[in-house]
N, C-alpha and C positions, 0 to 999 in steps of 0.2 A: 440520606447523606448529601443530596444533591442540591435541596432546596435555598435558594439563597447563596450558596458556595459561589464565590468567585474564584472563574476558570479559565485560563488562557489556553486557549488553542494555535499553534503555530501550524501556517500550511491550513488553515482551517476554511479556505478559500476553495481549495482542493475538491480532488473527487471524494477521495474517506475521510478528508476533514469537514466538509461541507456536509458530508451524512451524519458525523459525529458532534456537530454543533444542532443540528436538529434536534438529535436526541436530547443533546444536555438542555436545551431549552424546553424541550417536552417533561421535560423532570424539574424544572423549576431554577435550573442556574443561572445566574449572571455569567453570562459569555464572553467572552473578549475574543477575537481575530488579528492577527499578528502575523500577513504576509505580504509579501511584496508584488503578487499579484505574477509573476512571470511564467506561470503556467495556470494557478488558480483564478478564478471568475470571479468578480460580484452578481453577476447572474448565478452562479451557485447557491448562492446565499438569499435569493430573492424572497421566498418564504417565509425568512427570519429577519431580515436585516434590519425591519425596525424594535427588535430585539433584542439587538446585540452591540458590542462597540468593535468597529473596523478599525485596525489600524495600517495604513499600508507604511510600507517601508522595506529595509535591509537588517536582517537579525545576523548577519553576521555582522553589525556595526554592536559594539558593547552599549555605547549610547542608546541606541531604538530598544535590543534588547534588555536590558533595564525598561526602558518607558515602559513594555508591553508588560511585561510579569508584575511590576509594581501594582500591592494590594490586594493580589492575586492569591489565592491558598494551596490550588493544584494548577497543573500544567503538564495538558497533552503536547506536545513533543511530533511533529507529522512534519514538519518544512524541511524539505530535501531538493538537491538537486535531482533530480532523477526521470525517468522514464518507461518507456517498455524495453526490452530487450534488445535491438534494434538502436535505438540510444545511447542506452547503456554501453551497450561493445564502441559506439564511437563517440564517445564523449568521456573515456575515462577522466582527461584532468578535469571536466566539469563537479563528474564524480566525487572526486578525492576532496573537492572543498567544504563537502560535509561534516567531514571531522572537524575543520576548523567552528564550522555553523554550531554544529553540537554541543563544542565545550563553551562556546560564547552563552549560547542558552542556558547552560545548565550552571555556568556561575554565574548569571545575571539572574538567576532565578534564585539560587544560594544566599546569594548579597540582598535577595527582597526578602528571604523572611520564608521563601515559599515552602510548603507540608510534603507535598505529593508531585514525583514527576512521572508520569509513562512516555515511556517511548516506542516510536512506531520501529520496529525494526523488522526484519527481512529476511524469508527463508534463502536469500542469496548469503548469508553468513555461512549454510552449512559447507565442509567439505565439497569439492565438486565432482572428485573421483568418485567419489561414494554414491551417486547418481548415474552414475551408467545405468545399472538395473533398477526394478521398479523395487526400493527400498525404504519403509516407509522409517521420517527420519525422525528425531528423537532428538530430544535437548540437551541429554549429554551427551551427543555423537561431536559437540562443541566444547572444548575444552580452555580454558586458560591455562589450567594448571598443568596439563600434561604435556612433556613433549614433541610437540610434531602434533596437537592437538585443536591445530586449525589450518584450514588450506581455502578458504572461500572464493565466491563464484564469484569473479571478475573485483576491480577495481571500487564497483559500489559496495561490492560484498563486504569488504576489507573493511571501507568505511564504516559500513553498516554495525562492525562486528567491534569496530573501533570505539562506534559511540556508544556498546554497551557496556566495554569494558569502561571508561568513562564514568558514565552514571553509577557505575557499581563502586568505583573508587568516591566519589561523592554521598554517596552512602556510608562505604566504610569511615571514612572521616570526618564529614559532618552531620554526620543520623539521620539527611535525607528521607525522606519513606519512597520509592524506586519501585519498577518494577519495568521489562521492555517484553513487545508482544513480536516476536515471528511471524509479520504476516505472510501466507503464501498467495499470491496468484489470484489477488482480488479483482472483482469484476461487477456490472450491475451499471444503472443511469448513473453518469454526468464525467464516465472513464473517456479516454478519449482515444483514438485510431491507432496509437502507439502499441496497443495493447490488442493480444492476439484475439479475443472474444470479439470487442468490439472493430476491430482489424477485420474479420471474416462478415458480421453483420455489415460492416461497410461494402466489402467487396458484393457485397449478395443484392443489397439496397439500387448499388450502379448496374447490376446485370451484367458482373465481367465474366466473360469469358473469351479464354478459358479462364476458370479461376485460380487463383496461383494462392498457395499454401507454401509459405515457406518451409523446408526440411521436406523431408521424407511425410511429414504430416503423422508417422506415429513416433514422437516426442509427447511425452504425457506434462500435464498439470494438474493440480488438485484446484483447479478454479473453484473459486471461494466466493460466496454473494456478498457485497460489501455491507448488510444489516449484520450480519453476523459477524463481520470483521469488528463494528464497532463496539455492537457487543462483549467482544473479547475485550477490547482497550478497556472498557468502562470497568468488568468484571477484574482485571490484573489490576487495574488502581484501586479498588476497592478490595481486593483480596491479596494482596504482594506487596509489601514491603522491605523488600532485605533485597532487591535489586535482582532477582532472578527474572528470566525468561522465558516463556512460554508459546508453546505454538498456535497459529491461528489461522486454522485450515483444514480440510474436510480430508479425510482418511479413504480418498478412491482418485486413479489414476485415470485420467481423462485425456485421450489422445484430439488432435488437431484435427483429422479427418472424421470424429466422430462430432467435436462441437460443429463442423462445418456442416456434417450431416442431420445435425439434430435441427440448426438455421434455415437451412434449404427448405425440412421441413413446415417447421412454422412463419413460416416466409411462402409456405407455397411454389417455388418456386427451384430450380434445378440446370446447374447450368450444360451446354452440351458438351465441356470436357474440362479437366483439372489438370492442372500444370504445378506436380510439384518442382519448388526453387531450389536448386543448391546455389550455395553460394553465399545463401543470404544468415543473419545469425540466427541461431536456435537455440542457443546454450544448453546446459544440461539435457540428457537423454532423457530423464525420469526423474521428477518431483511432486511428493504428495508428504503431509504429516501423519504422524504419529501423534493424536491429540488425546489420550488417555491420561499426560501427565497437567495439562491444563485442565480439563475436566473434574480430574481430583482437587487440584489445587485451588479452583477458581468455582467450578460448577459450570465453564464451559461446555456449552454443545452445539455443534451448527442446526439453526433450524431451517434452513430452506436447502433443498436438493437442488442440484446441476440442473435440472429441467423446469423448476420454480426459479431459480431465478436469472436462467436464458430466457424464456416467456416473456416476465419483466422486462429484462433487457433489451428484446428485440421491440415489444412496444415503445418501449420512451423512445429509441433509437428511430423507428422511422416515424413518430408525432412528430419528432424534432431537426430532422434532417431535410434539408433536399436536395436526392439525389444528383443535379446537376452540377451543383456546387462541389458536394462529393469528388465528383467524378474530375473538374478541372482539378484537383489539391487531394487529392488519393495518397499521391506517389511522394511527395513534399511531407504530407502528416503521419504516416511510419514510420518515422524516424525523427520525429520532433517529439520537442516534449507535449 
């Protein structure tokens, strides 16, 4: 399917877009890249770049987005404003201009002609109440149809939940081929500090102590290795057309003081006290999927365990860091995109 296929990726600059242009150049696509660089790298792209066609710019301008999808057959869908949680809670109105982003993409890509759209979308759509307990969650715990049949996690949620209804209305009306992936809780090389995995591997890299765990530290995620994230995208556009959504995320609840403990480990290393934060954000109590219905639908399955690809990730992480640098821009990169 892949070979030859002209493929926009937006956001593909990114940490799971830059994984996700790999692949599709390892399968033979004509690539395109379509971001404006305000969080993603051209260092991301270094292994490919003479590969592929860069475009930087603003896709929320109708103009750019047109140029980028022009010619194009599919179109991954990844360029958001967003961050790790931390962010997220304080940058709601940054947030909320997704929606606008999204519908620009998706009729700049309508008006090219284009086959196929996936989009990245976000276990921050589900419910929030419904994450108190460790509840593994399920695609139609999401409703349009029903009432009172969405309540999602924060201001990106909303967006998030926004731009699938979106692409599903683009389907319904111009027979689009659609489909958006639920990512949970991705993690793995080239995420950056905002993000709690790579958050605790930093902490461990400077030797703070005490080390400080924001929450309580048993707040679960279902961290997800971003090989397997792309995977899912690649699999819903290849298998989903009619705009549904599916989850993309590993079915085991993994608390903060346990990834901290598994780091320590394989770092060798151990600090002489921990300091959980209050205070600071944590959002939901308890998030992992329910991937039974993507599996069916797609032949999804995660192939790398919690401990396959922490391993990974703490290698790239300290090839690529140094600690001194770390340490002055700790406090500043938590809460940046």
């Amino acid at each position: 399917m892949w070979k030859d296929t002209k493929v926009l990726v937006t956001g593909g600059a990114s940490f799971i877009g830059s994984h996700l242009v790999e692949f599709l150049v390892r399968q033979g696509a004509a690539v395109r890249v379509a971001d404006n660089l305000s969080s993603g790298k051209r260092s991301n792209l270094s292994a490919v770049i003479d590969d592929i066609e860069l475009l930087e710019g603003n896709l929320k301008e109708l103009s750019f987005a047109a140029k980028a999808s022009a010619g194009c057959q599919i179109v991954f869908h990844l360029a958001a404003d967003h961050g790790g949680r931390g962010y997220i809670a304080s940058h709601p109105a940054n947030c909320v201009t997704n929606m606008a982003l999204d519908n620009i993409v998706f009729e700049a890509a309508h008006q090219n002609g284009v086959e196929r759209i996936t989009f990245a979308s976000s276990a921050c759509v589900y419910p929030a109440d419904i994450q108190e307990k460790k509840v593994l969650l399920k695609e139609d715990m999401v409703s349009f149809d029903k009432p009172g049949g969405a309540f999602s996690d924060e201001a990106y949620g909303w967006a998030k939940l926004m731009g699938e209804l979106s692409l599903k209305a683009y389907q319904k009306q111009h027979g689009l081929k659609t489909s958006s992936v639920r990512i949970f809780t991705a993690y793995g090389p080239r995420e950056n500090e905002s993000h709690a995995v790579i958050a605790l591997i930093a902490k461990a890299l400077i030797r703070q102590t005490p080390f400080e765990i924001w929450g309580n530290g048993e707040q679960t995620r279902n961290f997800t290795y971003v090989d397997d994230i792309v995977r899912a995208l690649v699999l819903a556009c290849e298998h989903i057309t009619d705009g549904r959504a599916v989850n993309a995320g590993i079915q085991e609840f993994i608390s903060l003081n346990r990834v901290a403990s598994a780091i320590f480990d394989l770092m060798n290393w151990k600090p002489e006290a921990i300091s959980h934060l209050g205070g600071e954000p944590v959002g939901v109590l308890h998030r992992a999927a329910d991937a039974s219905y993507a599996r069916a639908v797609t032949g999804w399955m995660p192939a790398f365990s919690f401990e396959q690809g922490l391993k990974a990730t703490v290698d790239w992480y300290v090839q690529n860091h140094d600690p001194d640098i770390i340490k002055r821009r700790l406090s500043q990169m938590l809460k940046a995109r």
